[in-house]
N, C-alpha and C positions, 0 to 999 in steps of 0.2 A: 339408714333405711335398708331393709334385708328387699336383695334384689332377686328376682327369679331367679334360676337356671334356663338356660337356652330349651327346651324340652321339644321333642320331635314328635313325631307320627309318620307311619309305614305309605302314609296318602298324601297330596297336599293338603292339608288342612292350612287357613288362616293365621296366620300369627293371633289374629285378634281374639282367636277362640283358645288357640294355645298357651297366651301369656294367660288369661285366666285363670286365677285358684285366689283361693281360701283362708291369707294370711289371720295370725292370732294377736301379729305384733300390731299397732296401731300408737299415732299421735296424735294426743289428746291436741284435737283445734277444733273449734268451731268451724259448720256449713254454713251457707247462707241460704234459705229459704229455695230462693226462685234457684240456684243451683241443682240443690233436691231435687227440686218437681224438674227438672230437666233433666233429670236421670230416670224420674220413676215417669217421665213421658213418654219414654224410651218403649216402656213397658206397653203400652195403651193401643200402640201399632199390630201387637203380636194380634195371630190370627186364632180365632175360633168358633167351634159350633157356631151355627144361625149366624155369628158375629154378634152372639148372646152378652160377650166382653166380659166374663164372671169377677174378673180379678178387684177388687179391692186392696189400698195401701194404707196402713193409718200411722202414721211417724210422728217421731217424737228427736228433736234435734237438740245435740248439748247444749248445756244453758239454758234451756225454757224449764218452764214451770212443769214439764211433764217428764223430763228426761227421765230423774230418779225413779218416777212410777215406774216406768216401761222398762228399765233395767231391774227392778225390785222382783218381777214374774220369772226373769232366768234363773235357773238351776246355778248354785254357789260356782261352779267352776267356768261356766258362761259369763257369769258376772263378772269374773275375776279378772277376765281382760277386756270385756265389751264394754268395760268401763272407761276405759279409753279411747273410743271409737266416737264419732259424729255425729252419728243418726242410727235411730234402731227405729225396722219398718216391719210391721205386723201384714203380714201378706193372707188374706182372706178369699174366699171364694163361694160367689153365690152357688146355691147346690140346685137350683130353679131357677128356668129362662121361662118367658112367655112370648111365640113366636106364632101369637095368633088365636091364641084358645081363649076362651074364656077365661080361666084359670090357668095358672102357673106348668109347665108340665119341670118330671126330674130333667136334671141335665148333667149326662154322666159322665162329659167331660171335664166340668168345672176344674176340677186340679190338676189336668193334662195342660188345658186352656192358660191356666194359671203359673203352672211351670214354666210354659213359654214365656209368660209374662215378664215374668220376674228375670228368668233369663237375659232377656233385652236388656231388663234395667242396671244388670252383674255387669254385661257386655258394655254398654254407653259410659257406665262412670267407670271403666277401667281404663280405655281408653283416653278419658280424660284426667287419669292421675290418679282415681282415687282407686281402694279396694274394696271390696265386701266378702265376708262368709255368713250365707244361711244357713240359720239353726233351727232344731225342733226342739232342743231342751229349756223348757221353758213350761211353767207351768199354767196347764192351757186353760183351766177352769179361772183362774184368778185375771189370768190377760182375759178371756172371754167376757169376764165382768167387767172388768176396769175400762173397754172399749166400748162397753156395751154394744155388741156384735147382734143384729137380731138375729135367733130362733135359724133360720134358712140359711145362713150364711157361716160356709167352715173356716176355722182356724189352720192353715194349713204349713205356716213356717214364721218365719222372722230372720228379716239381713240385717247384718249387722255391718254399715258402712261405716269408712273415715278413712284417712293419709295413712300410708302405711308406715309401720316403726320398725323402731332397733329391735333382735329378736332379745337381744340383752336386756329390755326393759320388763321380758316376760319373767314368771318364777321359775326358776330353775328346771324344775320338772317338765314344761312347755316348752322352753327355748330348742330342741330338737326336733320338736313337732312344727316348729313356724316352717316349712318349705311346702312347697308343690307338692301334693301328691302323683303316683305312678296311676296305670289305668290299664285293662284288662287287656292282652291282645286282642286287634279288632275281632278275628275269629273266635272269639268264644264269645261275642255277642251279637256280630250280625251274621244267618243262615240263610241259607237259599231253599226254599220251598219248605220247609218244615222244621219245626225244632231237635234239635237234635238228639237220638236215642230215642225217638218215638217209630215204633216198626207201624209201616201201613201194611194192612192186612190184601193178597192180592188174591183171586182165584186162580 
């Protein structure tokens, strides 16, 4: 099993947010159900708008009757190793709350709300052994149908969990890609009072 690197941060940050990323490599084993839903419960805590809760999960676990569907809507090169993985979770987002009106009003945080969401869920089953990488490649018209997603409610990624593997089991081409990504120095992403190279005009 390809193990992390030790990877740092200039801040304390948590080990529990640092050992997190995005392995390719994965071994083919079966989840057990009520495991799942104790990852994507994980998820259901995060905070948002009204406490509107937009996120929806709709999973398909190896060995059932639906696995092959839900893997059949990835892009050829997704497929090529999420084939090996556990569970693959179509992560949705209502794009309308109703917090009082008669009718539905927009809710324009839905995929902020949602991110959070899912985050949790990355966060929970990592520490309990397993891995995930979320993807977007995936073709959304065809998962759209096949879940029958209503009309108001966006498509907005898909994690691909399971036990993580040898990166040897990848194609050739992959097996260098299997580690931790690097990440921006914090200064080039968090600013204090303004974004940066925008001139305020003064008199």
């Amino acid at each position: 099993m390809t193990q992390p690197p030790a990877r740092t941060s200039e801040t304390s940050v948590d080990r529990l947010i640092l050992d997190r990323w995005s392995p390719y490599a994965f071994t083919p084993a079966p989840i057990e159900e009520t495991e799942l839903l104790s990852f994507l419960d994980a998820g259901r805590w995060a905070p948002s708008a009204y406490n509107s809760q937009p996120w929806r999960f709709i999973y398909a676990r190896r060995d059932t009757a639906d696995w092959e569907r839900f893997l059949s809507w990835l892009i050829p090169f997704n497929h090529s190793w999420a084939q090996n993985a556990s569970a693959v979770v179509y992560v949705a987002s209502h794009t309308v709350m109703n917090i009082g009106q008669v009718e539905p009003v927009p809710a324009p945080t839905h995929s902020f709300d949602t991110g959070a969401a899912s985050v949790l869920v990355q966060l929970q089953l990592n520490k309990a052994g397993w891995a995930a990488h979320p993807i977007s490649g995936f073709d959304h018209d065809l998962a759209r149908a096949g879940l029958e997603l209503p009309e108001d409610y966006a498509l907005d990624a898909a994690i691909i969990i399971g036990r993580p593997g040898d990166a040897g089991s990848l194609p050739e081409g992959l097996r260098a890609r299997n580690v931790p990504s690097s990440r921006r120095p914090l200064a080039d992403v968090a600013f204090s009072g303004r974004f940066p190279g925008q001139q305020q005009d003064v008199d």
